[in-house]
Wavefront OBJ file of the C-alpha trace (Angstrom):
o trace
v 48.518 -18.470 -51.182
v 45.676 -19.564 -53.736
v 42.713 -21.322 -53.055
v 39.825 -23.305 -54.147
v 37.918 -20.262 -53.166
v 40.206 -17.888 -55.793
v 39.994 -20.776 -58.811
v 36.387 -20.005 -58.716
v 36.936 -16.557 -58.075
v 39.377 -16.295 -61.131
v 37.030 -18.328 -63.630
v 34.432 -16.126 -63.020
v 36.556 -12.659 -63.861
v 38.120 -14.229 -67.043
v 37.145 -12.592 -70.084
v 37.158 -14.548 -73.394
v 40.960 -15.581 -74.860
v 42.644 -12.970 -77.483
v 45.835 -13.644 -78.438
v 45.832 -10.277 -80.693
v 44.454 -7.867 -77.849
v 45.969 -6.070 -75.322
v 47.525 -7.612 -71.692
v 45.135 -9.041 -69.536
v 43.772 -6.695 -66.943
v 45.499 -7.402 -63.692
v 43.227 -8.400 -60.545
v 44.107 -8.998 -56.807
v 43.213 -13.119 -57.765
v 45.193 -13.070 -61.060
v 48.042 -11.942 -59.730
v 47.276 -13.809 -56.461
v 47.324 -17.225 -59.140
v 50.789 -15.411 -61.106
v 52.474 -15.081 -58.166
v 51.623 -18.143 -56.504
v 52.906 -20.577 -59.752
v 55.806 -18.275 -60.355
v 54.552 -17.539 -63.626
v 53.942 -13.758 -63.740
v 56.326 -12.370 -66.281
v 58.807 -10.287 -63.747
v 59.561 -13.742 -62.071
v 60.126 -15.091 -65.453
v 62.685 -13.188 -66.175
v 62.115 -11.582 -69.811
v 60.007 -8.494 -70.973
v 56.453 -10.048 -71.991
v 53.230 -9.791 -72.231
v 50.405 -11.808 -70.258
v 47.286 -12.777 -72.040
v 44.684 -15.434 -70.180
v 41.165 -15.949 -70.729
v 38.448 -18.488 -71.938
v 37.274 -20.638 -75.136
v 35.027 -23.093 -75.851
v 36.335 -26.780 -76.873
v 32.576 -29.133 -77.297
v 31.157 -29.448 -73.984
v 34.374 -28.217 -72.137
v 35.299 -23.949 -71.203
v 39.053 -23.788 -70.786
v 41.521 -21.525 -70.273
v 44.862 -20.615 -72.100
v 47.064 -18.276 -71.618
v 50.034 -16.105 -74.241
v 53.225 -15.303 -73.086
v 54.426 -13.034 -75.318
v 58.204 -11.038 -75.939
v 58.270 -7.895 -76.614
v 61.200 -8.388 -78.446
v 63.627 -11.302 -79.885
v 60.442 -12.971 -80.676
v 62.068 -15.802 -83.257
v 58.717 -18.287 -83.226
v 55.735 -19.689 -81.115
v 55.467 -22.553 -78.858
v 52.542 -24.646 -78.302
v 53.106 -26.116 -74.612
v 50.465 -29.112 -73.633
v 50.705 -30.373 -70.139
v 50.929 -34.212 -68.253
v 47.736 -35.919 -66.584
v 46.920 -33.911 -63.221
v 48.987 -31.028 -63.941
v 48.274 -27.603 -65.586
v 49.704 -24.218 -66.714
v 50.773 -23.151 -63.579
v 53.438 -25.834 -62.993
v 55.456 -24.884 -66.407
v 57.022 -21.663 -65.236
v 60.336 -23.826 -65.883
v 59.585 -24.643 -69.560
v 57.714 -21.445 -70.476
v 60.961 -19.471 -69.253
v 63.128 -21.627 -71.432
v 61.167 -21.343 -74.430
v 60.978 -16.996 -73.862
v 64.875 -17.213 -73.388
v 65.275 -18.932 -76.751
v 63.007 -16.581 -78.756
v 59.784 -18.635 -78.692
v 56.634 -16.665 -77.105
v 54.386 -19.347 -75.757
v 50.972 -20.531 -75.467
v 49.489 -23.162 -72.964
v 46.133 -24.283 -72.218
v 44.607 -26.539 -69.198
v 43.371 -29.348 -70.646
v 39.556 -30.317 -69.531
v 39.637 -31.768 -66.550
v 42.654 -29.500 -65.121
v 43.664 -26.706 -63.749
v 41.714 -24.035 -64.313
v 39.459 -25.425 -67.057
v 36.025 -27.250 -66.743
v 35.292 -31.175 -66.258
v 35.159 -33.449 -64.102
v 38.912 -33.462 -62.385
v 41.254 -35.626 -64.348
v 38.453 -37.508 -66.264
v 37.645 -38.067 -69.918
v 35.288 -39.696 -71.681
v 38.098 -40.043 -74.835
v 41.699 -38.057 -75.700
v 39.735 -37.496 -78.498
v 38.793 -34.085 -76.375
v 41.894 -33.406 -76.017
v 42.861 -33.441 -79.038
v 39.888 -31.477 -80.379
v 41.095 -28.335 -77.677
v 44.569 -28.574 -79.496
v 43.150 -27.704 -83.026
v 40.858 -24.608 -81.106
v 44.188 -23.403 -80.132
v 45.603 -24.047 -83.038
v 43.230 -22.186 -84.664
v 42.758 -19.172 -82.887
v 46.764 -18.212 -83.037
v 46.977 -18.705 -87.257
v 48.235 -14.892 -87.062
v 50.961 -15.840 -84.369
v 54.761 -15.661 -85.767
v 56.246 -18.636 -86.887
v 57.764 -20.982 -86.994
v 55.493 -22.460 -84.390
v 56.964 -25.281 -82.140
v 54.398 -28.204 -80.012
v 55.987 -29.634 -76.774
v 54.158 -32.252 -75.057
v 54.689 -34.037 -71.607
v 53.363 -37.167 -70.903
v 49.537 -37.227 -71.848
v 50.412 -33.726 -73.446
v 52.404 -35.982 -76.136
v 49.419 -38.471 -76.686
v 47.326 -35.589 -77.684
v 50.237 -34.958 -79.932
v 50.236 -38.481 -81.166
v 46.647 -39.108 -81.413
v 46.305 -35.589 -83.463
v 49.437 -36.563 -85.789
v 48.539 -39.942 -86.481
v 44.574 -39.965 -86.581
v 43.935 -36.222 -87.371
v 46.098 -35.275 -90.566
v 47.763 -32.482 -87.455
v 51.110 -31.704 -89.929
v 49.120 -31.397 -92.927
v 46.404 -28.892 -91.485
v 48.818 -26.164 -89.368
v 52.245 -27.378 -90.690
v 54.171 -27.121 -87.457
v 58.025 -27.194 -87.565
v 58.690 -29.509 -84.888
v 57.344 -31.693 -82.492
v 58.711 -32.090 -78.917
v 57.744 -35.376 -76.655
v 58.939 -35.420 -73.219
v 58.384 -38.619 -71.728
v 55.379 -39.488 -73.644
v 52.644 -41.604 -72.807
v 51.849 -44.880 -74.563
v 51.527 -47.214 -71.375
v 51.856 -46.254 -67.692
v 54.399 -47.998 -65.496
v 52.758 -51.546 -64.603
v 50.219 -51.550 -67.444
v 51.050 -55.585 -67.465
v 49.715 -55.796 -64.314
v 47.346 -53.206 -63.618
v 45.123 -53.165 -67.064
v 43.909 -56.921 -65.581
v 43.258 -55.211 -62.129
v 41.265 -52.518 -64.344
v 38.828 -54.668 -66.369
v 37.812 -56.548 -63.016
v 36.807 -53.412 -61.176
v 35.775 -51.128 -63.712
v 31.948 -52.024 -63.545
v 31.846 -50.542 -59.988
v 34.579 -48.464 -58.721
v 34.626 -45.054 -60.178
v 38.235 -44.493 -59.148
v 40.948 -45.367 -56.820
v 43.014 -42.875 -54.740
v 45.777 -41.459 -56.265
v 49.490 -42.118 -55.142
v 51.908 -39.428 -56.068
v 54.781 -40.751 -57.864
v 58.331 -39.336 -57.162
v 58.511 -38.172 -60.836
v 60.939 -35.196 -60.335
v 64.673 -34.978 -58.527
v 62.753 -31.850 -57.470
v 62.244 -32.307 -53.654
v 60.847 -28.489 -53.193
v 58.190 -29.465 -56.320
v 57.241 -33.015 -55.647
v 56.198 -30.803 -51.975
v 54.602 -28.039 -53.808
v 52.472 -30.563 -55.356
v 51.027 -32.361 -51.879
v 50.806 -29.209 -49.912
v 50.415 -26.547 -51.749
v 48.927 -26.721 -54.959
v 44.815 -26.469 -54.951
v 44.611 -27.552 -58.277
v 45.854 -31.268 -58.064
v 43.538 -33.770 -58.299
v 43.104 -36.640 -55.540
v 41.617 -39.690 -57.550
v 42.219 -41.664 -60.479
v 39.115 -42.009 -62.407
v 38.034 -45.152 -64.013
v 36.458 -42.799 -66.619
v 40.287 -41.483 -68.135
v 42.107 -45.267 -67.838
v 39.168 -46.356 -70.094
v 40.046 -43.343 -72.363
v 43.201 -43.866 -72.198
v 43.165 -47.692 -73.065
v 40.821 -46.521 -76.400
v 43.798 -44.310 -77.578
v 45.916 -46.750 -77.245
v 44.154 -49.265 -79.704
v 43.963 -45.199 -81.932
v 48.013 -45.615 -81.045
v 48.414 -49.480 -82.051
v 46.349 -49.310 -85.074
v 47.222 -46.612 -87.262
v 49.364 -46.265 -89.966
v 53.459 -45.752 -89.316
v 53.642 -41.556 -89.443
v 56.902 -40.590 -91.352
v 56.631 -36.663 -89.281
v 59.806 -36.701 -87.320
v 59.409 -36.010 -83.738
v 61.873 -35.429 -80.786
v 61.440 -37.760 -77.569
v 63.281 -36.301 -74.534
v 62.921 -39.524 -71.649
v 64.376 -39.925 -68.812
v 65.438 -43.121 -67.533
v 63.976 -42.761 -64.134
v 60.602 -42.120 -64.920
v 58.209 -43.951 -62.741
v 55.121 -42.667 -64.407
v 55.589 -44.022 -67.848
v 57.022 -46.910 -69.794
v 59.916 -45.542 -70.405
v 61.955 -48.868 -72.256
v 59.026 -48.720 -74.680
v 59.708 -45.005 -76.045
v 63.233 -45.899 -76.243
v 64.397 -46.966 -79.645
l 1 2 3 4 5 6 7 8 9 10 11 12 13 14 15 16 17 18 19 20 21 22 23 24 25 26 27 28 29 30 31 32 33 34 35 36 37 38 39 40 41 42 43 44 45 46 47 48 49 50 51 52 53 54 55 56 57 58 59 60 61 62 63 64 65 66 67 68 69 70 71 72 73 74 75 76 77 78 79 80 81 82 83 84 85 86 87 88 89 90 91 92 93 94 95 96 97 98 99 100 101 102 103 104 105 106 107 108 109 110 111 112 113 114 115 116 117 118 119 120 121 122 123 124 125 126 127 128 129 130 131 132 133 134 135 136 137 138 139 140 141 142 143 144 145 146 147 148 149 150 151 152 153 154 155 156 157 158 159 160 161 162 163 164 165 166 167 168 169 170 171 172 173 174 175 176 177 178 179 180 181 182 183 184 185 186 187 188 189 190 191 192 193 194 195 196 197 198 199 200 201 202 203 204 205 206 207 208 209 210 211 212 213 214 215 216 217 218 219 220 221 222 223 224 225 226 227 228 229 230 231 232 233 234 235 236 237 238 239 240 241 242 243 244 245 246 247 248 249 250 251 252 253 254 255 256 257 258 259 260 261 262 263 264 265 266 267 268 269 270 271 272 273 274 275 276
């Protein structure tokens, strides 16, 4: 098991990020976290390295971590993560990327999993976005060609970078990956009326977990087990989230070609509306 106890535990042993130095030191609480998200490298199946540590992003310390082949290294994914969720939960994607060739590199976000902030609040995506280009720009050495996948809010960082922060023109990535990305949530009709009303005086509401995954043994993983979810919906990130919107709605049309991977029974997002 891992604990509230161990995240603070862990944050306190990590060292700062290097992508270019050796494999992170193994602990009793790091592998206590490894083992616990199925993420240490002998579950995922391939010879590679594990790097994880901390970096500063403005007023935000977060943590990213390298997966990295030892061989049949072809590229370098970027992986950025949907609202509430963090590293941990991408064992899945981060083993299909290492079996294609692609070493990987995922951060929390603030706000999540293992990184600092108030849990699952923003003041703006803009934050986000900012802790993409520190990535970004601590792995120019990594080999390329270098690949971002995004779920959910993971693609509006991706977005908001490509259409209000010149992203393809300042790292040239070769492709862009959006799985089920987030413009509006399911309901927005209705609920963005229910959110001007309150806003003025209630900080949040209670979160309901959505059955976003055919995954029965996950969507339980994620009630029960996982310390790192967050319980509330702050007022704080819909606000945020409304402001990168208007970002979305008013910028120019982008002509960088992206891939959009949705499912069509997606109960977190829109889906109709990132369907062509």
């Amino acid at each position: 098991m891992f604990s509230l106890q161990d995240v603070e535990r862990l944050r306190k042993q990590l060292a700062p990020f290097d992508l270019f130095g050796g494999e992170t030191d193994q602990t009793a609480i790091l592998t206590a976290y490894r083992s616990h998200y199925c993420i240490d490298p002998g579950n995922l199946g391939f010879l590679c390295s594990h790097r994880i540590g901390t970096f500063r992003s403005g007023a935000y310390t977060l943590v990213a971590q390298h997966f990295q082949l030892h061989e049949g290294e072809v590229g370098t994914t970027f992986l950025l993560h949907g609202y509430y969720d963090h590293a941990g939960l991408y064992g899945h994607l981060i083993r299909q990327c290492l079996a294609l060739g692609y070493s990987v590199v995922i951060m929390d976000l603030p706000g999540h999993g293992l990184s600092s902030g108030k849990r699952a609040s923003i003041e703006s995506f803009e934050a986000y976005a900012e802790a993409l280009d520190c990535v970004l720009k601590f792995a120019f050495e990594l080999p390329r060609p270098w690949v971002c996948i995004g779920q959910s809010t993971g693609c509006a960082v991706i977005m908001d970078s490509l259409l209000n922060r010149g992203l393809d023109k300042r790292f040239r990535l070769a492709q862009y990956v959006l799985l089920c990305p987030l413009i509006y949530p399911v309901g927005w009709s209705l609920s963005r009326h229910v959110f001007w009303l309150t806003r003025s005086f209630l900080p949040g509401i209670r979160r309901s977990f959505s059955r976003n995954s055919h995954d029965d043994g996950f969507l339980h993983f994620l009630r029960k087990r996982d310390c790192l979810q967050a319980w509330t919906l702050p007022t704080a990130w819909v606000a945020a989230m409304v402001d990168y919107q208007q970002r979305f709605t008013r910028a120019a049309l982008s002509e960088v070609p992206v891939q959009i991977i949705q499912g069509t029974s997606d109960g977190t997002v829109d889906w109709r509306k990132n369907l062509p």
